[in-house]
N, C-alpha and C positions, 0 to 999 in steps of 0.2 A: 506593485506594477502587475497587469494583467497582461496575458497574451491573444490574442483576439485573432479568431478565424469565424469567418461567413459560409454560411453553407445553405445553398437552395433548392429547396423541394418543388419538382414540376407545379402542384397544385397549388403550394400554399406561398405567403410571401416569405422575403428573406427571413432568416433568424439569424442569431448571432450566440454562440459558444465560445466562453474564455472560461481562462484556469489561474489559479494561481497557486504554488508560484509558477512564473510566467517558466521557470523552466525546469520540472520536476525532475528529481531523481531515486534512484534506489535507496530507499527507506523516508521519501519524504510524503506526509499528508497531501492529500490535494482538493481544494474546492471548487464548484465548478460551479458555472452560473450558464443556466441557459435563458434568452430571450426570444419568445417565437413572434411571427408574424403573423399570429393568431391566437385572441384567448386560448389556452387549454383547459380542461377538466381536472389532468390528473399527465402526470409523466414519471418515468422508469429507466433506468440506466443499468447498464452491464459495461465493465470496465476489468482488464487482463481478468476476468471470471469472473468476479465475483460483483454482488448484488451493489449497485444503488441507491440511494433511497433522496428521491428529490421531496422539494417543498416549495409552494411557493410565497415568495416576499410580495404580497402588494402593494409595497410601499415603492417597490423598482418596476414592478413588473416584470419580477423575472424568476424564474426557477433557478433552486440552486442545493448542489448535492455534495456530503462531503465524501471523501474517498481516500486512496490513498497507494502508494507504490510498495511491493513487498522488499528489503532488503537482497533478497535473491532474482530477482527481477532483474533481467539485463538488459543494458540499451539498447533501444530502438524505437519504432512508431507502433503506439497500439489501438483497435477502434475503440471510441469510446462509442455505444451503442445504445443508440435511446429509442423509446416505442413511448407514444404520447395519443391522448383522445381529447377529440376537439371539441369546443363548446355543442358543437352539432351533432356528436356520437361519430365521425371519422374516425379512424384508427391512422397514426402517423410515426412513418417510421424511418428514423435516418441515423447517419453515423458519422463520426467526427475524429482526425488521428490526431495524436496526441504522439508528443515526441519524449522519451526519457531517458535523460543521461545516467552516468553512472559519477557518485559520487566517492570523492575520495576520506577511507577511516583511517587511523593509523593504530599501530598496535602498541600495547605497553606491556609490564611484567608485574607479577602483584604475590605477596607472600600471605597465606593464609593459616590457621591451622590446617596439619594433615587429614583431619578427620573428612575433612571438607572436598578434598582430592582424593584420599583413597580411604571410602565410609568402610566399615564392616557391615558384616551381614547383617545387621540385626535395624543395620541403619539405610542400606540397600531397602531393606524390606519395606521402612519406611516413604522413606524417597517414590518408591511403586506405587504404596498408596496416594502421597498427596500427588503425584501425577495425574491419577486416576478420576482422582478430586479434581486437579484443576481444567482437566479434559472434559470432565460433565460442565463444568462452571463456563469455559472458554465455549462452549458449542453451541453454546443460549444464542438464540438470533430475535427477537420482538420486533415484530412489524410499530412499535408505537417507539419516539423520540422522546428520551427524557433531557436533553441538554436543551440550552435557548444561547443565543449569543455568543459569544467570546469565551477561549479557553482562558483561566488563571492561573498562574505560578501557584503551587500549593504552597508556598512559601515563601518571606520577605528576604531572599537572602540569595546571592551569586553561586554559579554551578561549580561542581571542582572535578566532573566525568564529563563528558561529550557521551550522546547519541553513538553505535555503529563502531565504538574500537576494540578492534581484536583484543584478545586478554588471553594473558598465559598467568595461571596459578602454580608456582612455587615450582614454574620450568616447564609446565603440561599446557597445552592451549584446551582451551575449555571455551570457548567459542566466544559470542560475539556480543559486547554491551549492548543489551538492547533499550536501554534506558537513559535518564536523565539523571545525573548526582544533583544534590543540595548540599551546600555546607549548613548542617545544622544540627547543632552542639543537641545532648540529647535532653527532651524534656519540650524542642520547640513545637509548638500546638500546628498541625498540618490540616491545611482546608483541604474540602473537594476544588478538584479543578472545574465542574460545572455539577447542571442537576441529572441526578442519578437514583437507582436502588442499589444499595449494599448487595452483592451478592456474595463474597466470602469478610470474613473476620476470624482469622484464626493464624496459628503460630507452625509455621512450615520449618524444614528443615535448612534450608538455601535460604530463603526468603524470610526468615525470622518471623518476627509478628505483620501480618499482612491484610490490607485491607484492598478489596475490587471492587469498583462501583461500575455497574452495567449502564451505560447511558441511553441505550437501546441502539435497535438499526445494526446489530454486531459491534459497536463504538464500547470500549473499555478502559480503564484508568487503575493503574495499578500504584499500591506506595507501600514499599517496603522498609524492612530493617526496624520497626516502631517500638517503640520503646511501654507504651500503653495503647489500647483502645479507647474512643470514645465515640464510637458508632458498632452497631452489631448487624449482624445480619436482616437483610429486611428493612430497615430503616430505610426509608425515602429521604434522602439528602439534595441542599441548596447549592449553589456555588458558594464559596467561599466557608461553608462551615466546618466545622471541625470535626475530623471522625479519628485522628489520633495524636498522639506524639512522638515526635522523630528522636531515634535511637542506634543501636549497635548489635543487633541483632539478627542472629540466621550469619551468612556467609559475608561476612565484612571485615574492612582494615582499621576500620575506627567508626566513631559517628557519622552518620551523614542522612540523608533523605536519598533513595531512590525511585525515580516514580518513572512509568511507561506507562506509552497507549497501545493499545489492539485494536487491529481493527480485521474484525475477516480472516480471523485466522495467523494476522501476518502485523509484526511488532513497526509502529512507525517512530520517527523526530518527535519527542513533544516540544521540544523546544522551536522547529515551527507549527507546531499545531498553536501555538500562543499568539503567532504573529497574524495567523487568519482572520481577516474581516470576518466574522456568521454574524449574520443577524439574529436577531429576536425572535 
């Protein structure tokens, strides 16, 4: 279900802006579909800061951007802000509010090894590094879109974490799930969720063996815990194909699959990122 607001520009005819979901909240994706009342050339979005990146379907006739609300983000109405050029070189520029609730996480309790809660130095040191790493790797932003369509389940199989729940390790809150669990015994073969480039393949401290696929536009796909690789760095990847196998590895209570998206700096729901109509 879409939520649908009109908004008129003096010069040019009506347009029409909807979202979905029809009622976003803190830490949910969001797509957005503009329709003008005028071919455009080209359109651009800015949304709580950060960047946009539209396309247009001409199969609807409409532009349409994915985006997404930060888990820290608090409710309320924010513009969404688009600057567009018209078939005839006009410059157009209008803005649109958008309402966001605040959704509800709950917290659980979880026992890990200590190592994992209080590292030693030597493991500190480590942890710095692959931050450092994953700060170069998260900061990529490519103007070019490597996804098409629809996100996919990396896997055939039901979740056993939610999105957005507090988490205390072995008594200590350690912040906040920002991801998706999979129940998947280890050894299960894990697709990309869409198409992408590999940009890490490598065995983290927290995150065990880890694979990130850059989708572009700032759009990222993370899957953790893996048990092997079968994509490396660099590789250009399909939807659905396989870049590793799911395992118990890095900071975990057993087997599972853990996968998140990024987008902008700021962790979203993959599990409605699945449920988004994107076109081709």
């Amino acid at each position: 279900m879409l939520s649908l607001a009109v908004c008129l520009l003096s010069w040019l005819s009506p347009f029409e802006v909807s979202w979905e979901p029809a009622a976003p909240v803190n830490g949910a994706p969001c797509l957005f579909r503009v329709k003008p009342g005028e071919p455009l050339k080209s359109l651009r979005g800015s949304w709580l800061g950060r960047q946009v990146f539209f396309h247009f379907d001409p199969g609807g006739g409409v532009w349409y951007g994915l985006s997404g609300v930060g888990l820290d983000a608090a409710p309320g109405t924010y513009q969404l802000q688009l600057e567009g050029l018209t078939a005839g070189g006009a410059k157009a520029s209008f803005s649109q509010a958008v309402t966001v609730g605040k959704a509800s996480y709950r917290t659980i309790a979880l026992s890990v090894p200590r190592k994992y809660t209080e590292p030693d130095a030597e493991t500190l040191a480590r942890v710095k590094r692959e931050q450092e790493l994953k700060s170069r790797v998260f900061g990529r932003v490519s103007d070019e879109r490597g996804w098409s369509g629809r996100f996919a389940a990396p896997v055939p199989s039901g979740t056993s974490e939610v999105f957005g729940t507090q988490r205390t390790f072995n008594g200590v809150r350690q912040g906040v799930h920002q991801g998706l669990d999979y129940r998947s015994p280890t050894g299960t073969p894990v697709g990309a969720m869409n198409g992408g480039t590999v940009v890490l393949a490598r065995d983290l401290f927290y995150e065990g063996n880890c694979v990130v696929i850059d989708h572009g536009q700032g759009l990222l796909t993370l899957y953790l815990h893996l048990s092997a690789f079968r994509a490396k760095e660099g590789d250009r990847v399909t939807r659905g194909q396989v870049i590793g196998l799911s395992g118990a590895t890095g900071r975990v209570t057993g087997p599972h699959l853990h996968t998140a998206v990024r987008w902008h700096g700021v962790y979203l729901n993959p599990a409605t990122l699945l449920t988004l109509a994107l076109p081709e």
